[in-house]
C-alpha positions as CSV (number, residue, x, y, z in Angstrom):
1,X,85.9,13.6,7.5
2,X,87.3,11.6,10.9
3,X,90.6,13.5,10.1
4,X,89.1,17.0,10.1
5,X,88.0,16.7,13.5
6,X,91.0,17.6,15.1
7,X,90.6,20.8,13.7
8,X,93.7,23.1,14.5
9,X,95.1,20.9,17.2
10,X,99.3,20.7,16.8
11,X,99.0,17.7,14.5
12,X,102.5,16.6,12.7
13,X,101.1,12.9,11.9
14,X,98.0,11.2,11.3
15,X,97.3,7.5,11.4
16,X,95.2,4.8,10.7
17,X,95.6,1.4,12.6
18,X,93.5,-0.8,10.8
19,X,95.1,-3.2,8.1
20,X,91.7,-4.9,6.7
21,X,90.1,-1.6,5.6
22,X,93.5,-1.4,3.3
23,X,92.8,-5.4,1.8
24,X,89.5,-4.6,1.1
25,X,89.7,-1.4,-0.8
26,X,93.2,-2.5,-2.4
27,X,96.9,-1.0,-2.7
28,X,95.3,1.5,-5.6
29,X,92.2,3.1,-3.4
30,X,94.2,3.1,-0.5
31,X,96.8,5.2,-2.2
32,X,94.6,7.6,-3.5
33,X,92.8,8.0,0.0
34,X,96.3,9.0,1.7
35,X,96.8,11.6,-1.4
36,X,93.6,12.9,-0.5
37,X,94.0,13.7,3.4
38,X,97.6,14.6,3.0
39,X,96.5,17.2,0.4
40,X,93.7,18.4,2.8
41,X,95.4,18.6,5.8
42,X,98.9,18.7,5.0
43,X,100.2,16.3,7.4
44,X,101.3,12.8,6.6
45,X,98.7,10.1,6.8
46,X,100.1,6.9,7.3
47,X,98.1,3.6,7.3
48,X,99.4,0.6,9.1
49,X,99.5,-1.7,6.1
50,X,101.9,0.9,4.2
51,X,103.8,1.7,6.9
52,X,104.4,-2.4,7.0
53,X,105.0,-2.1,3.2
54,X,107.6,0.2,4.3
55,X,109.4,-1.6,6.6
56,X,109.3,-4.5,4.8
57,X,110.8,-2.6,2.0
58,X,113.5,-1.2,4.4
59,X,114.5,-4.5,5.3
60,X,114.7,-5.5,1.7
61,X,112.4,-8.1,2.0
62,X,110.7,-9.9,-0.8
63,X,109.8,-13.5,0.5
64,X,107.2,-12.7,3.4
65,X,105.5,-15.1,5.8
66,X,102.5,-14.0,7.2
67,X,101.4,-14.6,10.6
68,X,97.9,-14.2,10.4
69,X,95.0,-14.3,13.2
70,X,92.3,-13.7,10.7
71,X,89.5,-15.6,9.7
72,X,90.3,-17.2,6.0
73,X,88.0,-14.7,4.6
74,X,90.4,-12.0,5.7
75,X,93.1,-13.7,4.5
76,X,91.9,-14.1,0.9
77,X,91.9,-10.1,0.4
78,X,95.1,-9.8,2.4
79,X,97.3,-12.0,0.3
80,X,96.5,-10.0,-3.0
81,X,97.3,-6.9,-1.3
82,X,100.8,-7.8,-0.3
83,X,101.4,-9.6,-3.2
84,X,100.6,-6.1,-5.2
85,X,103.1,-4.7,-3.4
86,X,105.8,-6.6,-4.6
87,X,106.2,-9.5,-2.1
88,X,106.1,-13.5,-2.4
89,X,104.1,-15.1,0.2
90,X,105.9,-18.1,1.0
91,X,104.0,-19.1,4.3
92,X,100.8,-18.4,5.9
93,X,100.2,-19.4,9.6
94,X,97.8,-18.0,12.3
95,X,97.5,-19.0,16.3
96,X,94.3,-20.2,17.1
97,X,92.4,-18.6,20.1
98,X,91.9,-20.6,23.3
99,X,88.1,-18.9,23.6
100,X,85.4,-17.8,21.1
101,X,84.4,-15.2,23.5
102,X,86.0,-12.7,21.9
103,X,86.7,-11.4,18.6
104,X,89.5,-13.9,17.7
105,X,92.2,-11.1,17.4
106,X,92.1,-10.2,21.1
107,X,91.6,-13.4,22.6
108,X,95.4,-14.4,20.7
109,X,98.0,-14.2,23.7
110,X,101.8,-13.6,23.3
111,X,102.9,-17.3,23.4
112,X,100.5,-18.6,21.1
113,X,102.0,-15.9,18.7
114,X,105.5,-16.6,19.7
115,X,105.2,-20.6,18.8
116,X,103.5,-19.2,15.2
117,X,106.0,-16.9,14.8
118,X,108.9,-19.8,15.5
119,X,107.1,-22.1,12.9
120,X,107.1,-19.8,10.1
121,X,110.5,-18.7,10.8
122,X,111.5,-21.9,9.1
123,X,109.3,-21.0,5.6
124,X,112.7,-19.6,3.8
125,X,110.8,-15.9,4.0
126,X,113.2,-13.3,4.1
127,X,110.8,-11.4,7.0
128,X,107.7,-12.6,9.4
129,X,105.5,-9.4,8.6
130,X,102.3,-9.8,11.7
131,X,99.3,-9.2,10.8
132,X,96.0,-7.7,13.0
133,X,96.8,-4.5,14.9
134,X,94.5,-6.0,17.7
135,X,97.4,-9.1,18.1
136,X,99.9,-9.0,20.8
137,X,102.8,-9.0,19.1
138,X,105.7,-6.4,21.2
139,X,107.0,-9.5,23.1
140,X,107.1,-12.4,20.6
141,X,108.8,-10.0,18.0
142,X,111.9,-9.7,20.8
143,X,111.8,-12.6,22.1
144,X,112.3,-13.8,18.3
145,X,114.8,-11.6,17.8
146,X,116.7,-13.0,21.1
147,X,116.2,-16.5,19.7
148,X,117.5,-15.8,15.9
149,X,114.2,-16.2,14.4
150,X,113.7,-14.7,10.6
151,X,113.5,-10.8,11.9
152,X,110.0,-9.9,11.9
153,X,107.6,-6.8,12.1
154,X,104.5,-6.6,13.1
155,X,101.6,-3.9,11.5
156,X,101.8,-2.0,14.6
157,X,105.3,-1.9,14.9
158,X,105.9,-0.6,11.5
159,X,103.4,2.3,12.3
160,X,105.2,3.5,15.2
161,X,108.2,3.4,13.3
162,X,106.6,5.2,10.7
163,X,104.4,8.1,13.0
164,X,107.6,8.9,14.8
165,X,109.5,9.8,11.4
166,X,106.6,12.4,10.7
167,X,107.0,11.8,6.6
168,X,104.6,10.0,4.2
169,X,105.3,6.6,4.1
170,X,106.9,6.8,0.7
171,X,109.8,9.0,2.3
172,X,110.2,6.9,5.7
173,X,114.2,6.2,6.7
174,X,115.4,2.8,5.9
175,X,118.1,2.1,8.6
176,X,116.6,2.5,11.7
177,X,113.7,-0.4,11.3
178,X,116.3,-3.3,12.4
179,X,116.8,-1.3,15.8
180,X,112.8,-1.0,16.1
181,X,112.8,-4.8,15.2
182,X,114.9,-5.7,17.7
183,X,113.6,-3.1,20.5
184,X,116.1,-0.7,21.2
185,X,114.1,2.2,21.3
186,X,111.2,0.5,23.6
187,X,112.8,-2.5,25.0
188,X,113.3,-0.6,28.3
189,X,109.8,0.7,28.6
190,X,108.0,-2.1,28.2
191,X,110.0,-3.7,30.6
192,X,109.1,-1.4,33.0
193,X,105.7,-0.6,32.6
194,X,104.9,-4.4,31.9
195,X,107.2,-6.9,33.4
196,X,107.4,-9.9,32.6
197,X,106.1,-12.5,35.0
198,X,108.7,-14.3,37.7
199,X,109.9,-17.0,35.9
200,X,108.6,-16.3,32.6
């Protein structure tokens, strides 16, 4: 119903950034929802957590860590959906907000998910996959990739990748995620339109 509201505006891609809508309805539902509005609109319609299936995929990864700022409730109906996916979950880690004043995903800052993200990166996992499309997670995933860290994506990441391909996510590209991982095609920008502090 949400989709059809854009009526017959030049729409080549539609997406859904929200992973815990995908844990709680599972891998099957969810797959049967993105049948649906593809069929009715004929566009792709991409959901973060299978465009991070995807990428994960592309990077032939099977042994994930996850970096997690959900509450354990969250993270009991995640698990099951990666693992139906394919993947071993070899870690599970989260940063812990410095204030309760706000939902727990936005009050996460870069650093606290860069020092989670170095942790895990020493679980044996073949990929750090981020969780929480309301996590800051553009900066920790190059710095990591600066430092050698286990190459990680993050859910919002993998559906940029994905949106920009225009294709359902079962027909995405495989070589070009290591490039997004690493920055190359938004390095620059972000740069620019948010510098890092002096010193930082």
């Amino acid at each position: 119903a949400t989709s059809g509201q854009f009526a017959n505006a030049p729409v080549d891609v539609i997406v859904a950034a929200c992973t815990g809508a995908s844990y709680l309805i599972g891998a099957e539902r969810e797959r049967a929802i993105v049948d649906l509005v593809q069929a009715a609109r004929g566009v792709p319609f991409l959901t973060a957590a299978l465009a991070a299936v995807a990428a994960l995929r592309a990077r032939d990864a099977k042994r994930i860590a996850l970096l997690s700022p959900y509450p354990e409730t969250l993270n009991a109906a995640s698990a099951p959906y990666w693992r139906s996916h394919g993947f071993d979950i070899v870690a599970v880690a989260g940063p812990q907000p410095r204030t309760d004043r706000f939902h727990p995903i936005y009050a996460v800052q870069s650093d606290m998910v860069l020092q989670t993200y170095r942790e895990l990166s020493d679980a044996g996992a073949d990929a750090v996959l981020m969780l929480g499309t309301g996590m800051p997670t553009l900066r920790p995933i190059l710095q990591g990739a600066d430092e050698g860290l286990t190459p990680a994506v993050s859910c919002n990441l993998a559906l940029v990748w994905a949106a920009v391909q225009k294709k359902p996510w079962t027909d995405l590209a495989e070589g070009s995620i290591a490039d997004w991982c690493r920055g190359v095609h938004w390095r620059e920008r972000l740069d620019t339109l948010f510098p890092l502090p002096a010193g930082a």
